[in-house]
N, C-alpha and C positions, 0 to 999 in steps of 0.2 A: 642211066648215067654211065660213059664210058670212064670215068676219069675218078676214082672215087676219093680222092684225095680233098683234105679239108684247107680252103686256101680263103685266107682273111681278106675282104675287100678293103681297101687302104681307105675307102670314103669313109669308113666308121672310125676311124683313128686318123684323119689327116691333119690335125693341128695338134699331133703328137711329134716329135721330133723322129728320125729314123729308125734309131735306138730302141725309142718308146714306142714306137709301131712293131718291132720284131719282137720285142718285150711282151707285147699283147700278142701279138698271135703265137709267139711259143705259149706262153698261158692259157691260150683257148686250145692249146692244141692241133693246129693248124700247123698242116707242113710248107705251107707259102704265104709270101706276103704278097696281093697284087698290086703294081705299082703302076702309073699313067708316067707319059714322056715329060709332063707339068713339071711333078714333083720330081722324077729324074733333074731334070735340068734346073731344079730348084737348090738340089741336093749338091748338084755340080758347084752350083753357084754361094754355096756354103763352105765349097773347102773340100767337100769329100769326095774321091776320087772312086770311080766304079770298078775298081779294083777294092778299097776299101768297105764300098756298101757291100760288095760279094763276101768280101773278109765277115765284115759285122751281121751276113743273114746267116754265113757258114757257123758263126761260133753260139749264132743264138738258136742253131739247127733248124735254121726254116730257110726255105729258097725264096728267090723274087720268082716271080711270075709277070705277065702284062696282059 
């Protein structure tokens, strides 16, 4: 594996909210959360702006990924 980084598949927690998806993968340990363009533009359509989901993966120390 080139990439040894532990990064949460979002399909395991997608009917978590944003929050509770980074929530979970800070707790497993995981330094990313993978996210699809769905739930992007889902997330958009909530209010929250991709300046903010960057804010809210930065403060829960995990990155997005895709």
């Amino acid at each position: 594996m080139s990439d040894p980084r532990r990064v949460m598949w979002n399909g395991t927690v997608r009917s978590l909210s944003l929050a509770d998806q980074l929530l979970a993968a800070q707790t497993a340990g995981c330094e990313a959360l993978s996210i699809t363009p769905s739930d992007y533009n889902r997330w958009l359509g909530t209010g929250i702006s991709t300046r903010e989901m960057r804010g809210m993966a930065a403060d829960a120390g995990v990155g997005l990924a895709r």
